[in-house]
C-alpha positions as CSV (number, residue, x, y, z in Angstrom):
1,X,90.4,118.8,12.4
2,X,92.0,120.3,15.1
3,X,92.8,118.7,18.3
4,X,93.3,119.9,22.5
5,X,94.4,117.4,25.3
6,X,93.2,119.0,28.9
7,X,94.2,117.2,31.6
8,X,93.8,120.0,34.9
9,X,94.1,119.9,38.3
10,X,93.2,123.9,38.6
11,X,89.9,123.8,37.0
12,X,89.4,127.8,36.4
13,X,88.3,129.3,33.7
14,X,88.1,125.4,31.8
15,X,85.3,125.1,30.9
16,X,84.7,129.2,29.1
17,X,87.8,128.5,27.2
18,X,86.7,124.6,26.3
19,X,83.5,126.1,24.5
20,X,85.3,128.8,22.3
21,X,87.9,126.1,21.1
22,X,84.9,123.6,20.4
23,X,83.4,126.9,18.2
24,X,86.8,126.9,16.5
25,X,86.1,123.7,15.3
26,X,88.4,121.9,18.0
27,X,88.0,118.3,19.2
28,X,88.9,117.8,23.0
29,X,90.6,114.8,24.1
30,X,90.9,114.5,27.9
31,X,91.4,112.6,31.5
32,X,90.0,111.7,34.6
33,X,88.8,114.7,36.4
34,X,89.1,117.1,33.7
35,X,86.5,114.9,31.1
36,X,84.5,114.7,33.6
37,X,84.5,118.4,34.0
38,X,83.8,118.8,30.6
39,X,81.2,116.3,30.5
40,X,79.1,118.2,33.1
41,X,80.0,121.1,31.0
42,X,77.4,119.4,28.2
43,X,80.9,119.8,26.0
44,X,81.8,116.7,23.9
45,X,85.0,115.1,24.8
46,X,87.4,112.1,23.6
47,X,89.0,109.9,26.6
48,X,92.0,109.9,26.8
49,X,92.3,105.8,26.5
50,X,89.9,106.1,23.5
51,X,92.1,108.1,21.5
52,X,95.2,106.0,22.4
53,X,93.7,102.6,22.2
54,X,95.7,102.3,25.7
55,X,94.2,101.9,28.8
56,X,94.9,103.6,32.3
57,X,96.4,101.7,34.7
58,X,98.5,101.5,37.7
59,X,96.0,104.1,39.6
60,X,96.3,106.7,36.7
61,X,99.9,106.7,36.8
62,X,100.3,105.3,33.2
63,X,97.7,107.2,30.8
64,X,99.4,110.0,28.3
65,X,102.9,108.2,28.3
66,X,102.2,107.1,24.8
67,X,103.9,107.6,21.4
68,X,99.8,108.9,20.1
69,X,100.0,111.6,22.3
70,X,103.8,112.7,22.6
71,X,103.8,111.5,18.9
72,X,101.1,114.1,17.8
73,X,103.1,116.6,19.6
74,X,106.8,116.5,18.7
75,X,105.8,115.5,14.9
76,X,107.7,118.4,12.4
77,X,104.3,119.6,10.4
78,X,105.7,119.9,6.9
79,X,108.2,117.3,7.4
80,X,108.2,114.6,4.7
81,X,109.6,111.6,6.9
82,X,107.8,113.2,10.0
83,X,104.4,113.0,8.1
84,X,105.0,109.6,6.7
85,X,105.6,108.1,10.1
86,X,103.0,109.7,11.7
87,X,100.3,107.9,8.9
88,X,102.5,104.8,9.3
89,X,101.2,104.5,13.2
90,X,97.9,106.2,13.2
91,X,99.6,108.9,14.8
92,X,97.1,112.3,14.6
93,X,98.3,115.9,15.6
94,X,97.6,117.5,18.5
95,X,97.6,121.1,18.3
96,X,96.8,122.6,21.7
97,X,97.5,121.2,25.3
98,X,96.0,122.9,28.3
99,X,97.8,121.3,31.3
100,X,98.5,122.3,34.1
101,X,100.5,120.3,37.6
102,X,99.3,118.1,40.7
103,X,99.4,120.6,43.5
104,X,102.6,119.4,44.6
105,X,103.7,122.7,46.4
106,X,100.2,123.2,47.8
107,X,100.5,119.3,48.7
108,X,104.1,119.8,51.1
109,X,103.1,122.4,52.8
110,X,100.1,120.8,54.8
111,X,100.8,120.7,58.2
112,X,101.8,116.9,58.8
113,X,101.2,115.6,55.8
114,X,102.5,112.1,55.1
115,X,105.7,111.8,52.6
116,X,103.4,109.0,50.7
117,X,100.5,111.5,49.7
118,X,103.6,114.2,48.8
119,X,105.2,111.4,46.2
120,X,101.8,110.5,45.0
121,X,101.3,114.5,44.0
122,X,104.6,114.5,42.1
123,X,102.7,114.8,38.1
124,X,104.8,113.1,35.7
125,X,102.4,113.1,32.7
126,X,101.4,116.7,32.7
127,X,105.0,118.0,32.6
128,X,105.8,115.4,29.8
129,X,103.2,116.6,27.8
130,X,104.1,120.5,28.3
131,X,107.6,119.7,27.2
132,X,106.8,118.0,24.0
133,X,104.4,120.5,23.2
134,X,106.7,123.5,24.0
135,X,109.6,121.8,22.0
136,X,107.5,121.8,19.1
137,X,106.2,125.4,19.9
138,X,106.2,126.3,16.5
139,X,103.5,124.5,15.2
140,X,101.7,123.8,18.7
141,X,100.1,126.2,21.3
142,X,101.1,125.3,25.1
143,X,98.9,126.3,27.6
144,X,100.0,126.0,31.6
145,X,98.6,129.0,33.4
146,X,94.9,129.6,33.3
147,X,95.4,133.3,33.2
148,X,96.7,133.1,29.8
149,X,92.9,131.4,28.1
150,X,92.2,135.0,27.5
151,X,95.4,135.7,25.0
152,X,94.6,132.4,23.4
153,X,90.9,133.1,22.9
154,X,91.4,136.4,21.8
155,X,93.5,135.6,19.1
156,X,92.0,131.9,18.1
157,X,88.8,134.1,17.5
158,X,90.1,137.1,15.8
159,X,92.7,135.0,13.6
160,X,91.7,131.7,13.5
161,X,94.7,130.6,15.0
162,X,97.7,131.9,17.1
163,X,100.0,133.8,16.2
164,X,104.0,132.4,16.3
165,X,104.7,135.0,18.7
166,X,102.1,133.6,21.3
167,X,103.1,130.1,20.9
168,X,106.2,131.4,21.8
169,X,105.9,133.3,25.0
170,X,103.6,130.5,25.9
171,X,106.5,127.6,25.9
172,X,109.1,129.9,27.8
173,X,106.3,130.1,30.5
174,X,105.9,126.0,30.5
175,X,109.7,125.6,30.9
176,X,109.9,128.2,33.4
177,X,106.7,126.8,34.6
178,X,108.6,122.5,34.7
179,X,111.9,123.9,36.0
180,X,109.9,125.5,39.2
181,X,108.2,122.2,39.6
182,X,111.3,120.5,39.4
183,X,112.9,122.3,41.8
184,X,110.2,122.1,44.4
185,X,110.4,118.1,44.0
186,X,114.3,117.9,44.7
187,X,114.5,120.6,47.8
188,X,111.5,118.4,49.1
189,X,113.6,115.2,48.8
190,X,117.2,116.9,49.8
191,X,115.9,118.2,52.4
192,X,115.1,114.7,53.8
193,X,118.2,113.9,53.4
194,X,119.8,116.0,56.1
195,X,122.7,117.1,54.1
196,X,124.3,120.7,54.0
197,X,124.4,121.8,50.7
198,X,123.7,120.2,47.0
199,X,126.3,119.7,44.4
200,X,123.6,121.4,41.6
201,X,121.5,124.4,43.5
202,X,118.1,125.2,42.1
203,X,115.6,127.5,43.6
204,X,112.1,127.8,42.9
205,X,111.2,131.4,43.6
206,X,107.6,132.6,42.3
207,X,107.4,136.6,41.9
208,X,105.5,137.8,45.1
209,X,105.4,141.6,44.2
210,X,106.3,144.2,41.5
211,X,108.8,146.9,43.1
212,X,109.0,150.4,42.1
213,X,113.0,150.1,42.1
214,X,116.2,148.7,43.5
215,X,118.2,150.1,46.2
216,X,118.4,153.4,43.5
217,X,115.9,154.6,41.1
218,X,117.4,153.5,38.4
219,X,117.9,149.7,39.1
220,X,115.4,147.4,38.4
221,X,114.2,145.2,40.9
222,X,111.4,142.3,42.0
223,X,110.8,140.2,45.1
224,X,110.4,136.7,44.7
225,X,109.4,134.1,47.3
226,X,107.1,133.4,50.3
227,X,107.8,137.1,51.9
228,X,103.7,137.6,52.1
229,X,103.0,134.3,53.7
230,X,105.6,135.4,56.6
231,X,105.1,139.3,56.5
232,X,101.2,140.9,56.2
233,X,101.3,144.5,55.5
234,X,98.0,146.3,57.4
235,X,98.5,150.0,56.6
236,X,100.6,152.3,54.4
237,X,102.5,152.6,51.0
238,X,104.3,149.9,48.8
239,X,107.1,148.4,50.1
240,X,110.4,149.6,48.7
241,X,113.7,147.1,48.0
242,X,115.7,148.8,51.1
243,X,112.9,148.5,53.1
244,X,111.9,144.3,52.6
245,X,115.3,144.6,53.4
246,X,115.5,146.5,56.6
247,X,112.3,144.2,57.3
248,X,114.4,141.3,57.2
249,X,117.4,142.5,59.1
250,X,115.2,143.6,61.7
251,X,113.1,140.5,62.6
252,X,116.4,138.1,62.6
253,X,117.7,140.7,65.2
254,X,114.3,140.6,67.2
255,X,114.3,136.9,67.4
256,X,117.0,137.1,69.3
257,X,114.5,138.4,72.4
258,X,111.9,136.2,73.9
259,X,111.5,136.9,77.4
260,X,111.2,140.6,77.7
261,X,109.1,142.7,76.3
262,X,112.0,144.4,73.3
263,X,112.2,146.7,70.7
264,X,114.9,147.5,68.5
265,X,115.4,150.5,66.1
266,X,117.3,150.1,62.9
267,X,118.6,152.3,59.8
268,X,120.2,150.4,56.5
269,X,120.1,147.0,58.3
270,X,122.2,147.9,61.4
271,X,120.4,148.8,64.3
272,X,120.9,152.3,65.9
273,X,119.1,151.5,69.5
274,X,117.8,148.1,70.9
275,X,115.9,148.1,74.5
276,X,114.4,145.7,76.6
277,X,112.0,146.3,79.6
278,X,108.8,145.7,81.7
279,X,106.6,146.6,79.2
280,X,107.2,147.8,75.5
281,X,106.6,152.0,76.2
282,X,110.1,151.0,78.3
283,X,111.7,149.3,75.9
284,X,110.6,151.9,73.2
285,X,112.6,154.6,75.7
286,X,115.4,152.9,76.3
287,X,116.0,151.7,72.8
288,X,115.2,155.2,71.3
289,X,118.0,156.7,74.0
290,X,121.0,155.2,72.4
291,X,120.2,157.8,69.2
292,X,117.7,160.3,68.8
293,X,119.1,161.0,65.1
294,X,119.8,157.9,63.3
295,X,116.2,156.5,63.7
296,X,114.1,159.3,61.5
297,X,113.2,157.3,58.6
298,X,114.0,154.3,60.2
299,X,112.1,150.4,61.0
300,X,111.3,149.6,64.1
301,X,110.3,145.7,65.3
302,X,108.6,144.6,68.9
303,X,108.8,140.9,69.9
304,X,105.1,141.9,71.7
305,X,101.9,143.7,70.6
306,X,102.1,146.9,70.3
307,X,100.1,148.6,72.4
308,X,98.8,152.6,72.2
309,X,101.3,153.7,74.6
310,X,104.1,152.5,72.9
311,X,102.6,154.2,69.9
312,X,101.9,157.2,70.8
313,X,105.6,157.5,71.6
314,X,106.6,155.8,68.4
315,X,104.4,158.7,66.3
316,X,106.4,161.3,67.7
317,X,109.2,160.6,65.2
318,X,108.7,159.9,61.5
319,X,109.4,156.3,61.1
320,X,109.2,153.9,57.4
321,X,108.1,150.9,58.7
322,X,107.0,149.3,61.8
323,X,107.2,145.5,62.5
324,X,105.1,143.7,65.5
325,X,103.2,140.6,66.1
326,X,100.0,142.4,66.5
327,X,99.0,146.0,66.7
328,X,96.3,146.6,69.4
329,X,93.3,148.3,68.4
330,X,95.0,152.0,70.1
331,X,97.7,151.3,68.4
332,X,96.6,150.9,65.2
333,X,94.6,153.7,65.7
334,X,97.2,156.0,66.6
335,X,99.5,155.1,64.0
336,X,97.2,155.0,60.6
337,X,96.8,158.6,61.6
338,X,100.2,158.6,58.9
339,X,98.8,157.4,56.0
340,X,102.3,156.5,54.3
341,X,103.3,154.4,57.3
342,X,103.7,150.8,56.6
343,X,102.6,148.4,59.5
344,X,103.6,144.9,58.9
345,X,102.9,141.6,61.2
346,X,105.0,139.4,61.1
347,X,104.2,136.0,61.3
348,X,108.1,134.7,60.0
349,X,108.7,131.0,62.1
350,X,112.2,130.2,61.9
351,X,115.2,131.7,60.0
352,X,116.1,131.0,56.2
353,X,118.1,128.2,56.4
354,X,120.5,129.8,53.7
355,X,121.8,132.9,52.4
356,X,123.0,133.9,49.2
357,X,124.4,136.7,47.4
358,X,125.5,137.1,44.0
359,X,129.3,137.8,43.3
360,X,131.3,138.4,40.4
361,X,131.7,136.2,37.3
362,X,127.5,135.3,37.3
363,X,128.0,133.1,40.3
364,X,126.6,133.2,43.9
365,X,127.8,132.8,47.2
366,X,125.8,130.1,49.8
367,X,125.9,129.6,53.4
368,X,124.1,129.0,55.9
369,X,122.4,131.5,58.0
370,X,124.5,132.9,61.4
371,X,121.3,131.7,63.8
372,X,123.1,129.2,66.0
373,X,121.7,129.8,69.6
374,X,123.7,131.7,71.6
375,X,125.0,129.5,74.9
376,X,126.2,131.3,77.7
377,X,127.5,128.2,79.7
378,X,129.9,127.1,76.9
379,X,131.8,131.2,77.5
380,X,135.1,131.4,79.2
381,X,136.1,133.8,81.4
382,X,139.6,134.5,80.7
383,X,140.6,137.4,83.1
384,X,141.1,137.8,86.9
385,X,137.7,139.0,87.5
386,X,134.4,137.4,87.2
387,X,131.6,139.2,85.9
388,X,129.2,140.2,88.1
389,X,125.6,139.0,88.0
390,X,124.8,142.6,86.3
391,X,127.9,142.3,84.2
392,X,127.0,138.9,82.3
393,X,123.3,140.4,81.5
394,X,124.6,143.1,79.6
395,X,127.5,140.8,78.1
396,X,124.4,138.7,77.0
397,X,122.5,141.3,75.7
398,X,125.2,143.3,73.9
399,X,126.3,140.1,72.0
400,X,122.8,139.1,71.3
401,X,122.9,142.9,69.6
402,X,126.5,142.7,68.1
403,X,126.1,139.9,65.9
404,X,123.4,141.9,63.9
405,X,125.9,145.0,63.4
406,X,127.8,145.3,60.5
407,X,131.7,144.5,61.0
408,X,133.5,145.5,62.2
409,X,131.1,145.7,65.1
410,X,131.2,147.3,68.2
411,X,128.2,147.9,70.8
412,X,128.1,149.2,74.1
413,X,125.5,148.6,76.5
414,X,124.3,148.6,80.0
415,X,122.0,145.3,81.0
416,X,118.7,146.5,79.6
417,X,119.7,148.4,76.6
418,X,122.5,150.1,74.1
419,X,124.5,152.7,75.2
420,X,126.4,153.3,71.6
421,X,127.1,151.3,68.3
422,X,129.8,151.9,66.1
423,X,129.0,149.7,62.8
424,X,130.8,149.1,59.4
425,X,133.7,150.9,60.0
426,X,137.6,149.7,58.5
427,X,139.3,149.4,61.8
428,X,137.7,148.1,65.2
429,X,139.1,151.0,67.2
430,X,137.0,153.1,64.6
431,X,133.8,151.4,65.5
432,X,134.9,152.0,69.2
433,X,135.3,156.0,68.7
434,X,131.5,155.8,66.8
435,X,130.1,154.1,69.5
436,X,131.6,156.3,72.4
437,X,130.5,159.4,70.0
438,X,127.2,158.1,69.3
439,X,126.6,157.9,73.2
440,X,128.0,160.9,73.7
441,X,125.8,162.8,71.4
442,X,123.0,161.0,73.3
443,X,123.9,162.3,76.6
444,X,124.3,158.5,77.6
445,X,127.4,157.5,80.2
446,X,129.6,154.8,79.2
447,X,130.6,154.3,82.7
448,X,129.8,151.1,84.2
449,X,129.0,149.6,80.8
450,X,130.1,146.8,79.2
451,X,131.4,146.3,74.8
452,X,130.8,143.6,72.9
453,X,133.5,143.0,69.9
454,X,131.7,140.7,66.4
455,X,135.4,139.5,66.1
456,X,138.3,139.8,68.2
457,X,140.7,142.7,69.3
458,X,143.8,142.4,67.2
459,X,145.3,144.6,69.5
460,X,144.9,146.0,73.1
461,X,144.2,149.5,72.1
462,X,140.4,148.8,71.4
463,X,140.3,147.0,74.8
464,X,141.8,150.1,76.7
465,X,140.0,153.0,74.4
466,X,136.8,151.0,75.5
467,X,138.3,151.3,79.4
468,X,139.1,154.7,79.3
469,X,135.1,155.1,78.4
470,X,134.3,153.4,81.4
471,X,133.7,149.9,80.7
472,X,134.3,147.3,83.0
473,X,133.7,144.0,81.6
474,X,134.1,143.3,77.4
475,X,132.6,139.7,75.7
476,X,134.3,138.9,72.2
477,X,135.3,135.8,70.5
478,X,138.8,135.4,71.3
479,X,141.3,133.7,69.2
480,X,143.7,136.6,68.5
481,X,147.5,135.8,68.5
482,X,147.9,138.7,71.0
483,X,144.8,137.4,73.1
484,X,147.3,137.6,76.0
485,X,148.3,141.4,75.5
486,X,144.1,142.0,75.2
487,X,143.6,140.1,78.7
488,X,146.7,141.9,80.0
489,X,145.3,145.2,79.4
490,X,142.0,143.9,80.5
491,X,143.4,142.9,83.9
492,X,145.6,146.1,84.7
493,X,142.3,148.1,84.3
494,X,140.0,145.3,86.4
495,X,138.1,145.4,83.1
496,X,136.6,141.6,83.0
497,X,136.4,139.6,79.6
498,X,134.9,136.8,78.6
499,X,135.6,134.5,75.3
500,X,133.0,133.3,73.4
501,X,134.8,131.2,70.7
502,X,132.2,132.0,68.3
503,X,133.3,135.1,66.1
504,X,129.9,136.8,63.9
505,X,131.4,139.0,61.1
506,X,128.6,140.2,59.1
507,X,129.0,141.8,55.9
């Protein structure tokens, strides 16, 4: 006779699956919650103690950790000394096991719950049991997601039994299934630790959406992770790799603005115009001014609700995706008018604490996210002028900007908004001639403006290009070895510059 062990926490779709084995001709041993599931299923079923002749104990900790269940599992069928053990002990085969975890990952992420109730959710047995039966996946059929009782029904019923293929496929799903749940278990506990970084990384990423392609049609490409618990789409077409990618690059920038009412306008990551005002249809203007080309097709993201004004002016350019906390009724109406138009809310907290990127050789690069609060008391002023009161809020809000620019990085801007931003380029005086084109083209004067350098000025000529535009006060991270020729060039032009000590290369 054939055997299942069931032992579930999810409960879908048992007790269906339960009757067609018992029509098979299978016997059911199972425990706790999941017999009596059964049980008020009218389906007959073994305990779990009963077939062992163990009993539970220690609050249901100790119950399938027994050589009569992992014994019936792991046992070669067909094996001469295998088979003659398994008579010596009274050991019978177990041919399927239906298992699947305590909702550990569901259990961590209730707000303030106690690390005693997350320990007590950390399932021991179940993943036991799918690993012996998986190891022995050619003679036993493993079954951890309740999605999958239809393949096992449909061939159990066709064939009698299923096929090696199945059995298969199913045990690559349990270890992919065990290694998630392992990894979930150590990033909880690490993370109490308070330490930087682990000497083995694992990350347990579950596929959150099917994508169409990569950055190119003919790359491959899937999202994993929590993107739709922090990002809800309301309106418009899939989402594309470049643009959960824009998405991201875009809300890190935004978080950077929590007073005024902002909007910032990106294109491939780097953003093309950033604006802050009184209300959002300012911010919108002033952010749009710094380029009236670069944003078609781009993402925009507001740190407020969008309201119907601001959309209104929005619609009049064909944008990909547009990011807010809310959309107000107007403004949703207004903008759904273009049915391709993704609208996202985002609802993202707090920054990934890490980032990584693959690199050559199959291994990956981690560090830790560039989101360290930016502190104006800790700059230094290192020329013979002082910024002026006007002066320090554009040097704040250009370097709030420039650290979300691709280096080399160079952004001018007046206190409210960018005035030009060179991005990317191979030399900092290149970025420099960008951003004084880019303004240019937008009919925007650089006079009176201040620049804002990712890294420092290796040499003065960036410094006195940026003073010939009209500049008159730069912010950058100091540190150079001809600082002194920068702050000398600085002073002869009245230009004043202050050191951050902080330098934010992104690449």
């Amino acid at each position: 006779m054939a055997r299942a062990l069931l032992s579930v926490s999810d409960k879908t779709g048992l007790i269906p699956f339960a009757e067609i084995l018992i029509k098979q001709g299978v016997s059911l041993i199972s425990t706790g919650g999941t017999a009596k599931a059964l049980r008020d299923g009218g389906l007959p079923v073994t305990e779990i103690s009963d077939f062992t002749g163990f009993p539970e104990m220690m609050d249901g900790r100790v119950k399938t950790l027994h050589p009569k269940v992992h014994g019936g599992l792991l046992y070669l069928r067909g094996n001469p000394e295998h088979e003659a053990q398994a008579k010596e002990h009274g050991i019978e085969p177990i041919d399927y096991v239906i298992v699947n975890l305590y909702p550990f990952e569901e259990t961590i992420k209730k707000p303030g719950v106690s690390h005693e109730t997350c320990i007590e959710n950390i399932d021991i047995g179940g993943p036991s049991m799918l690993r012996s039966a998986s190891k022995n996946y050619r003679s036993v059929t493993v079954i951890v997601d309740p999605s999958d009782y239809s393949l096992v029904a449909n061939e159990i019923e066709k064939n009698g039994a299923t096929s090696p293929e199945l059995r298969e496929h199913l045990a690559m799903k349990v270890f992919q299934h065990t290694s998630y749940y392992d990894s979930l278990i150590g990033n909880y506990l690490f993370k109490r630790q308070g330490q930087d970084f682990p000497e083995q990384m694992t990350l347990g990423l579950r596929k959150a959406q099917g994508l169409r392609y990569g950055e190119n049609p003919h790359q491959k490409a899937i999202l994993y992770g929590d993107f739709h618990q922090n990002f809800e789409q309301i309106h418009g077409k899939e989402l594309s790799y470049n643009n959960i990618l824009d998405i991201s690059g875009s809300v890190d920038l935004i978080r950077e603005f929590q007073e005024e009412p902002t909007i910032a306008i990106l294109k491939h990551t780097n953003p093309c115009g950033v604006g802050s005002g009184t209300t959002l249809k300012e911010a919108w203007d002033r952010a749009y001014a710094t380029d009236h080309q670069a944003p078609f097709g781009g993402i925009i993201v507001a740190n407020q609700t969008l309201d119907g004004a601001t959309a209104e002016a929005i619609a009049e350019i064909f944008s990909e995706v547009i990011i807010a906390p809310a959309f107000s009724p107007e403004a949703f109406s207004v903008l759904t008018k273009k049915k391709n138009l993704r609208l996202m809310i985002n609802k993202l907290k707090s920054p990934s604490p890490f980032q990584i990127r693959s690199v050559a050789g199959d291994s990956y690069l981690v560090q830790q996210t560039d989101s360290i609060a930016i502190d104006p008391t800790s700059w230094k002023v290192v020329t013979k002028r002082v910024p002026s009161p006007a002066e320090q809020t554009a040097l704040l809000f250009a370097w709030r900007v420039v650290r979300h620019v691709k280096s080399n990085a160079i952004v001018y801007a007046a206190p409210h908004q960018t005035l030009g931003i060179g991005a990317g380029q191979m030399s900092r005086v290149d970025s420099s001639k960008v951003a004084v084109w880019k303004a240019g083209e937008a009919g925007l004067s650089l006079k009176g403006s201040v620049i804002a350098s990712d890294a420092f000025f290796p040499f003065a000529d960036g410094l006195i290009a940026a003073g010939n535009a009209g500049v008159t006060a730069a912010i950058q991270p100091g540190g150079s070895v001809r600082d002194q020729e920068v702050i000398a060039a600085a002073d002869e032009r009245g230009i004043a510059m202050v050191f951050t000590g902080l330098r934010h290369f992104k690449h």
